[in-house]
TORKOL-217817 format. One line per field, with one value per atom (N, C-alpha, C, O): atom name; x, y, z; residue number from 1. Coordinates in steps of 0.05 Angstrom, whole numbers, plus 5000, padded with zeros to 4 digits. Each point is the difference from the previous one (the first is absolute). Layout:
BEGIN
site = c(CA|...)
x = c(X|...)
y = c(Y|...)
z = c(Z|...)
pos = c(NUM|...)
! end
This chain:
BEGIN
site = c(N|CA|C|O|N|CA|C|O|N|CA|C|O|N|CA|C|O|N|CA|C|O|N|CA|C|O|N|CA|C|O|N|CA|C|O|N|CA|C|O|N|CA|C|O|N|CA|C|O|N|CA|C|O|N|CA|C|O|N|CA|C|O|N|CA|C|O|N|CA|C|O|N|CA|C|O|N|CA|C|O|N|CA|C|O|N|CA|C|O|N|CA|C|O|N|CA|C|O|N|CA|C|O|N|CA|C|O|N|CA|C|O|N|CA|C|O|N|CA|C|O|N|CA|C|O|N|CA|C|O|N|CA|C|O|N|CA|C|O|N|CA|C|O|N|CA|C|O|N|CA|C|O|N|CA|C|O|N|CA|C|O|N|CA|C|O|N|CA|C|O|N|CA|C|O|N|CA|C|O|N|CA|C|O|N|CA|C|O|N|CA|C|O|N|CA|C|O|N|CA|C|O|N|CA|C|O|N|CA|C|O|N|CA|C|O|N|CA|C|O|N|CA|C|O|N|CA|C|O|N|CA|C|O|N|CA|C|O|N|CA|C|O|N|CA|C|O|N|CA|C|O|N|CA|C|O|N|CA|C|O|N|CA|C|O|N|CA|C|O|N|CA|C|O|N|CA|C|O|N|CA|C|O|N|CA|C|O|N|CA|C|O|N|CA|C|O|N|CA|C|O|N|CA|C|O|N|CA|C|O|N|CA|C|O|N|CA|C|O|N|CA|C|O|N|CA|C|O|N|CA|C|O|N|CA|C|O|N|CA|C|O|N|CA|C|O|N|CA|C|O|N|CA|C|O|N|CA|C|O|N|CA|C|O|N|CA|C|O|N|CA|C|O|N|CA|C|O|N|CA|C|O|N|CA|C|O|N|CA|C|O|N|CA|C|O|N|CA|C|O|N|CA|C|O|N|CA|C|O|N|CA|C|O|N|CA|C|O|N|CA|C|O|N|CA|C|O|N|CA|C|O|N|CA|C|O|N|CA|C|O|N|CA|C|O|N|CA|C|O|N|CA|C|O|N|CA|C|O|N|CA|C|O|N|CA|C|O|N|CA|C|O|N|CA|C|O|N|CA|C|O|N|CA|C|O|N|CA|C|O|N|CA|C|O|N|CA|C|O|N|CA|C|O|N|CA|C|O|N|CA|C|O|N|CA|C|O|N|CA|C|O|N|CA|C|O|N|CA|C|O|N|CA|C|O|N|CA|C|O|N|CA|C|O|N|CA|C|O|N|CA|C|O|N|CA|C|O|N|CA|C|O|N|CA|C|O|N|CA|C|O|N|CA|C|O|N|CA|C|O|N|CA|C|O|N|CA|C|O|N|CA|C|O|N|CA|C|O|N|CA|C|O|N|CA|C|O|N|CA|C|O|N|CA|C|O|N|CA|C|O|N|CA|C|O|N|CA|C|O|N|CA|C|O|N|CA|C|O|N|CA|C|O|N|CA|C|O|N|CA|C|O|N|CA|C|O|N|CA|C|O|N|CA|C|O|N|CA|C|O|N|CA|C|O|N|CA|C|O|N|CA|C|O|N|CA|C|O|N|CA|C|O)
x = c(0279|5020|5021|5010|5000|5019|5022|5000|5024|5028|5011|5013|4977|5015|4992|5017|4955|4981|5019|5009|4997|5008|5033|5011|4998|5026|5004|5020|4958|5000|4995|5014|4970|4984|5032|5007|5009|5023|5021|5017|4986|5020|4985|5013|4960|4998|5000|5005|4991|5006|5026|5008|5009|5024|5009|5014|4980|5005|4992|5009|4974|4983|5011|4997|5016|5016|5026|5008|5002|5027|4997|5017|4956|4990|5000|5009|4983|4985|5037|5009|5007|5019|5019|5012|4990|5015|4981|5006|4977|4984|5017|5016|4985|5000|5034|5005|5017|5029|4999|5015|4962|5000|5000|5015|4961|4985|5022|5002|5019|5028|5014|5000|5013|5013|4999|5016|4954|4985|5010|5007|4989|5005|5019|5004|5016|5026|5019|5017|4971|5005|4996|5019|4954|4985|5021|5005|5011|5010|5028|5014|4999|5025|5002|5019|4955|4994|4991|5005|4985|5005|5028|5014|4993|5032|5018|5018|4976|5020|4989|5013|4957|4989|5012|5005|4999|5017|5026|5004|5017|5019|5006|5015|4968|4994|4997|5008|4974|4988|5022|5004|5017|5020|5023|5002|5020|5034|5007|5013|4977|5008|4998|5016|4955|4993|5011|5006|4994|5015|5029|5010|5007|5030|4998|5019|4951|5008|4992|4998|5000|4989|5020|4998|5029|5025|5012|5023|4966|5006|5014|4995|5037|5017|5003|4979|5049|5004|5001|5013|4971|5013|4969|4998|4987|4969|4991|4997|4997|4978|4971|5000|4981|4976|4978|4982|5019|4983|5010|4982|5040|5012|4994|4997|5004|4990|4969|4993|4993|4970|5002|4991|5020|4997|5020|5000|5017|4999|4980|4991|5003|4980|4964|4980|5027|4973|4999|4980|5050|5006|4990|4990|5027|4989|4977|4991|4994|4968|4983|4977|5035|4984|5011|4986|5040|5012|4979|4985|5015|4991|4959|4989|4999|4977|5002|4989|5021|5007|4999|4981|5039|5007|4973|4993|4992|4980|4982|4993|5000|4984|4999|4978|5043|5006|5003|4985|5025|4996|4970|4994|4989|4967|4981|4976|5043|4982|4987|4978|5034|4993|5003|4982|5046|5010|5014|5004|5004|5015|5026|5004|5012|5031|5007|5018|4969|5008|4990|5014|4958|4991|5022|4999|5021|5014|5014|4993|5026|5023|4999|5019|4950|4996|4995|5010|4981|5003|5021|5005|5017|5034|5016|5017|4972|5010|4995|5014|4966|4989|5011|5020|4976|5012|5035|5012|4998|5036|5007|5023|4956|5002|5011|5023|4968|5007|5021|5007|5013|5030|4990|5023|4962|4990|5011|5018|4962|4998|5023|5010|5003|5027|5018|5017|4977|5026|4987|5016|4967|4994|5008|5009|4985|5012|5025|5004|5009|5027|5011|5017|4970|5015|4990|5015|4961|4986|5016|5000|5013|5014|5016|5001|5011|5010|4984|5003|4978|4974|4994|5001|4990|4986|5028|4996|5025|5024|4992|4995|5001|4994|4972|4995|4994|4976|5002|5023|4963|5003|4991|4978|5035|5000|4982|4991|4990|4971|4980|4976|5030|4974|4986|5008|4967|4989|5013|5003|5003|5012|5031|5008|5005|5022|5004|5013|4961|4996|4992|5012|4977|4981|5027|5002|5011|5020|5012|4991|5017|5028|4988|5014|4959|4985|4992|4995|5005|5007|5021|5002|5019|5032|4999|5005|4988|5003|4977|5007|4979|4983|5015|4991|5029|5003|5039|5015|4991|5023|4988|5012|4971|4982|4995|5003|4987|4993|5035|5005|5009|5026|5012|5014|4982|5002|4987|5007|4972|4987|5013|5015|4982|5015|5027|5004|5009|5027|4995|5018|4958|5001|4981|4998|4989|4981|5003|4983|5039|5008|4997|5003|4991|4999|4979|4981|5019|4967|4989|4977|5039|4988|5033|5022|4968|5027|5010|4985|5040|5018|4993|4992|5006|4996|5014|5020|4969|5014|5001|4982|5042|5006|5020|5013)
y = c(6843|5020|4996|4977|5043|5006|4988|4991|5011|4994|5013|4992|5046|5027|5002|5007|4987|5004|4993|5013|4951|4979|5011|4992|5020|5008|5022|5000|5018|5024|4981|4999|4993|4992|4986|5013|4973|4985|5016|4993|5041|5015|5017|5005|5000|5013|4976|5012|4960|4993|4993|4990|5015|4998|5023|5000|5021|5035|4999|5012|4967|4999|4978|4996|4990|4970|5022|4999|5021|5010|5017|5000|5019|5023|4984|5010|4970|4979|4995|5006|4982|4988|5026|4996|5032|5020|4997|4985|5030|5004|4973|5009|4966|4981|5010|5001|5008|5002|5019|5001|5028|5013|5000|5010|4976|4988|4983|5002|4979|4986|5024|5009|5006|5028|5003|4995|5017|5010|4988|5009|4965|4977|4995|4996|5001|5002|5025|4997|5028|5024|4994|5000|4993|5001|4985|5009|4960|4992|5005|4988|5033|5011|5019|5002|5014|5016|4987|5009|4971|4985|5003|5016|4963|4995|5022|4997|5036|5015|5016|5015|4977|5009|4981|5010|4966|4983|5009|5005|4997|5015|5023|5001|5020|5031|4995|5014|4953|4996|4991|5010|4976|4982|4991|4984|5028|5011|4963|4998|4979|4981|4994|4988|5022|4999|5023|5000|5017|5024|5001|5019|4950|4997|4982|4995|4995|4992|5028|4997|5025|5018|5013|5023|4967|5007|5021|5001|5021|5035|4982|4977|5043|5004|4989|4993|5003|5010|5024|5017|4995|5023|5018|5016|4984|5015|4984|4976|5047|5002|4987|4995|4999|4990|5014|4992|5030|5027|4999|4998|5003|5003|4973|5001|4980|4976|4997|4989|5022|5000|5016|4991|5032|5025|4994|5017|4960|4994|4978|5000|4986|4979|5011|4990|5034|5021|5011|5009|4993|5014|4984|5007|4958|4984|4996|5002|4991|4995|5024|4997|5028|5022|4996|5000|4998|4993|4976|5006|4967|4983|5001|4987|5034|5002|5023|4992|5027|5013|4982|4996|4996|4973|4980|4992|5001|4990|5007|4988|5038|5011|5006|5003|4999|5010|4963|4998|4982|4976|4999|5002|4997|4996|5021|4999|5017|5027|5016|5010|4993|5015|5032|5017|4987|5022|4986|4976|5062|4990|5007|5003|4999|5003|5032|5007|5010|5025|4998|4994|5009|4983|4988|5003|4982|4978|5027|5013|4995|5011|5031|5014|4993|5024|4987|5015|4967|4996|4994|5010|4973|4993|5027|5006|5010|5025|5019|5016|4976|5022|4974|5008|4967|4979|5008|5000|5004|5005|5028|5009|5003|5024|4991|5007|4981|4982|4995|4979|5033|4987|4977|4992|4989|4980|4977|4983|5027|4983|5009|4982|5039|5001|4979|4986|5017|4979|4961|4985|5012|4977|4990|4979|5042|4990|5010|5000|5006|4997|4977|4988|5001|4973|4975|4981|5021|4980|4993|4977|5046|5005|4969|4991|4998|4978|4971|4984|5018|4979|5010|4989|5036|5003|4997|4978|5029|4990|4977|4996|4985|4978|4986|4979|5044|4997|4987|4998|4993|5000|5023|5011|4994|5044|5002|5018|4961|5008|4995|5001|4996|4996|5015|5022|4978|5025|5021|5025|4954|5016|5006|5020|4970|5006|5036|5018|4978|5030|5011|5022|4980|5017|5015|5024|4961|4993|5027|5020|4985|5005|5033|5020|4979|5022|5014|5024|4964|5012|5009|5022|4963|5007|5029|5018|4984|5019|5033|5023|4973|5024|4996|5015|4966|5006|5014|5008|4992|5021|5022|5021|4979|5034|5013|5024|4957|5008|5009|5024|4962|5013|5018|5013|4994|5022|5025|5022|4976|5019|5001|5019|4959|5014|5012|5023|4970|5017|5030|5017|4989|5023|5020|5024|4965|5008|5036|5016|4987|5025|5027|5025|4961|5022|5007|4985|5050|5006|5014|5005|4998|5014|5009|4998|5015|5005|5022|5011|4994|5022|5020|4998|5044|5016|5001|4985|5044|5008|5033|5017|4986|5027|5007|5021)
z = c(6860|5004|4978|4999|4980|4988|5014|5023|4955|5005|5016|5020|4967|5008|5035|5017|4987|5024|5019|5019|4969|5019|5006|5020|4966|4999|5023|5015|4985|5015|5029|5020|4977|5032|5007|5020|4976|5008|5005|5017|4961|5016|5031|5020|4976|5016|5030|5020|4984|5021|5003|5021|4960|5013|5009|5020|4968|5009|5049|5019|4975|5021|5021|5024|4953|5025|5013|5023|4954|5008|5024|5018|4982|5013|5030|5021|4979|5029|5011|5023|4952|5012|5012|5021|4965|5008|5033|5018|4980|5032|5014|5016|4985|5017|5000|5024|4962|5014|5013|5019|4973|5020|5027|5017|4983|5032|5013|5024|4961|5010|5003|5023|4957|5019|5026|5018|4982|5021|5027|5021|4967|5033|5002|5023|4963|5002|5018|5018|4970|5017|5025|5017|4988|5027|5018|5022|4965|5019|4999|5016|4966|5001|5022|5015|4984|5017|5041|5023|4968|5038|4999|5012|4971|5013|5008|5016|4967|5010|5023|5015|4985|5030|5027|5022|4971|5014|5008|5023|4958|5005|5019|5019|4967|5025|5027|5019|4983|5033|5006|5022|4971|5009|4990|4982|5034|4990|4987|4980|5032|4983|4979|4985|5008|4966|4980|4976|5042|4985|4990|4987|5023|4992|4974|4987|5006|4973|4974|4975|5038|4975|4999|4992|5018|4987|5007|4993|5022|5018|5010|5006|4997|5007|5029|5010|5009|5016|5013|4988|5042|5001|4996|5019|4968|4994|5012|4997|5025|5025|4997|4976|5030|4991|4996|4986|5024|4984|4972|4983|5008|4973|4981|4975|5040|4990|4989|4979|5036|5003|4974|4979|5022|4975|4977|4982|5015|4976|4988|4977|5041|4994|4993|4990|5020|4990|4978|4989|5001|4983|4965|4979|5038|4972|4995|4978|5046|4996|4988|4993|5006|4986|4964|4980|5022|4968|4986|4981|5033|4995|4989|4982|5038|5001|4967|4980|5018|4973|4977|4985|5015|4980|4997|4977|5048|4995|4980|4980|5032|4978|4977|4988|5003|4974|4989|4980|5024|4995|4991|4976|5044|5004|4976|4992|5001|4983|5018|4994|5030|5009|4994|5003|4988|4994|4976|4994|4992|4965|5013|5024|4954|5013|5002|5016|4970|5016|5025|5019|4982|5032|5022|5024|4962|5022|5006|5020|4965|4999|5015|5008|4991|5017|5030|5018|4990|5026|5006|5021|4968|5005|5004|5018|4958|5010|5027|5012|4992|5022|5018|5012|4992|5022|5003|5021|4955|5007|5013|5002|5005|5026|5020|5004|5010|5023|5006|4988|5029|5000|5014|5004|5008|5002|4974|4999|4984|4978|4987|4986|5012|4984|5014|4989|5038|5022|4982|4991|5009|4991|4967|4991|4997|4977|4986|4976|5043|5000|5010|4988|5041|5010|4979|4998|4988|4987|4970|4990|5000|4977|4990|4977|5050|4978|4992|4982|5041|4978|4978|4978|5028|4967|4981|4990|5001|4986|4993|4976|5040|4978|4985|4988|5019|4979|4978|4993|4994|4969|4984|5003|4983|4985|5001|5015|4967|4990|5022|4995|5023|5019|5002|4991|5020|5007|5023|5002|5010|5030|4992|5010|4978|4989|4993|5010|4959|4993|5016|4997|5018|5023|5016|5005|5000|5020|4979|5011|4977|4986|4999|5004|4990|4997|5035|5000|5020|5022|5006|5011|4981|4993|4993|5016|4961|4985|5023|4996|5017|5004|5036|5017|4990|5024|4995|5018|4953|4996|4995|5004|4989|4997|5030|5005|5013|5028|5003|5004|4994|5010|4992|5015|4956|4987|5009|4990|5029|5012|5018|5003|5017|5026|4990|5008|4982|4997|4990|5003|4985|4990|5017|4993|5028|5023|5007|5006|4992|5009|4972|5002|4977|4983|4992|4995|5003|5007|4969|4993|4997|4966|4985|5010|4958|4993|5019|5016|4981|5007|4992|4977|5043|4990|4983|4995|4986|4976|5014|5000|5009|5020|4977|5001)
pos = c(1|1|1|1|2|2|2|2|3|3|3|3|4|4|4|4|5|5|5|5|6|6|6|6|7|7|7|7|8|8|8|8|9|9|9|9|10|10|10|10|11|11|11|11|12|12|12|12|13|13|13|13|14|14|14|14|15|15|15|15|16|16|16|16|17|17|17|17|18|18|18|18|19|19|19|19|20|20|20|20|21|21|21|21|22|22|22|22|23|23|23|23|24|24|24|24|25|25|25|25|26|26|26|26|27|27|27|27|28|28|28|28|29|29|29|29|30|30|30|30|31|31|31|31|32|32|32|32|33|33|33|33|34|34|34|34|35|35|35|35|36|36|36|36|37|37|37|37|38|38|38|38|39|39|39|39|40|40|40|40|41|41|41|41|42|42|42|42|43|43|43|43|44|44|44|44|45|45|45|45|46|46|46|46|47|47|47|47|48|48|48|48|49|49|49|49|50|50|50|50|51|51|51|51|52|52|52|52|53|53|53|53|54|54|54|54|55|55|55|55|56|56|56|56|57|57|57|57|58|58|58|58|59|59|59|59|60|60|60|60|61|61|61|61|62|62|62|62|63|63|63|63|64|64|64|64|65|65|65|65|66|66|66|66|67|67|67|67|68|68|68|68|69|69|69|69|70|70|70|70|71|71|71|71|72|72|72|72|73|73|73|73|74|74|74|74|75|75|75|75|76|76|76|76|77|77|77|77|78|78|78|78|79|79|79|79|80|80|80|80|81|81|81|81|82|82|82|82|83|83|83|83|84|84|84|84|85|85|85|85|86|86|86|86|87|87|87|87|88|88|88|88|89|89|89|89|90|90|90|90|91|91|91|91|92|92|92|92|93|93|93|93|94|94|94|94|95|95|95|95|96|96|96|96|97|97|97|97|98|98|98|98|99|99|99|99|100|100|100|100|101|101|101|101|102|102|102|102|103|103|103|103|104|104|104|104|105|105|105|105|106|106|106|106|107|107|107|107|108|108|108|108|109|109|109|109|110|110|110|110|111|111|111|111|112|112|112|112|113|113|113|113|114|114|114|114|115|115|115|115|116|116|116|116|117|117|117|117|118|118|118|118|119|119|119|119|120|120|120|120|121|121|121|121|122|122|122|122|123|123|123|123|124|124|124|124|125|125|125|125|126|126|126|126|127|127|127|127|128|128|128|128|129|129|129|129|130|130|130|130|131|131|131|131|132|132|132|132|133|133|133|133|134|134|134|134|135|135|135|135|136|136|136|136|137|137|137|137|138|138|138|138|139|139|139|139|140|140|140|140|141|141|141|141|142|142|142|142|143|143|143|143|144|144|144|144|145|145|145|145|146|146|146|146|147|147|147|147|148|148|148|148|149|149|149|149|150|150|150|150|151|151|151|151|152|152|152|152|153|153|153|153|154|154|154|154)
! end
């Protein structure tokens, strides 16, 4: 075997160590989710666990349940787009169609000052800022809800 051969064969298994090692943080994601996701199934079943996920005084436990529904759908989004599941218009059209929800508008409004201390560049940081941004547009609609085309020209 050549130099050049031996050269190729060494990038392509490392092309191949990286491909193996991406899949294996995925599959950690994955399980990670899975047990982010017990615990806030834990929470929903039971008002004790639900005082460490930080909801307020005062919200009822239906409301509890539905903000805690609210993260685990954010969270499962975010997953995917992590995993390659989806590209980022992808993300950002389901966030959009997800910030319908005065549900999820009520959640990430109360959630607002964790994410603040993000670090800028995070992923969730940007993500974050860019929900920001399409849930002042949602408001920008509702405020404008009532208007139905231009004005006649009488």
């Amino acid at each position: 075997m050549v130099a050049s051969e031996q050269a190729e064969a060494i990038r392509e298994l490392a092309r191949q160590v990286g491909l193996m090692a991406e899949e294996l943080r995925n599959a950690n994601r994955i399980r990670l989710h899975r047990l982010f996701g017990e615990q806030l199934d834990r929470a929903i079943e039971e008002p004790l666990f639900a005082d460490v996920l930080g909801v307020p005084d005062g919200v009822s436990a239906d409301k509890r349940r539905q903000l805690a529904f609210a993260n685990k759908q954010y969270a499962l989004i975010l997953l995917n787009y992590r995993i390659g599941g989806i590209d980022r218009s992808e993300l950002l059209g389901h966030l959009k169609y997800l910030s319908k929800s005065p549900v999820f508008a009520e959640y990430w409004q109360r959630t607002s000052e964790g994410r603040s201390v993000l670090p800028k560049e995070s992923l969730e940081a940007r993500i974050g800022r860019a929900i920001d941004a399409v849930m002042e547009e949602r408001l920008d609609d509702l405020d404008e809800w009532w208007v139905i085309g231009p004005a006649s020209e009488t």
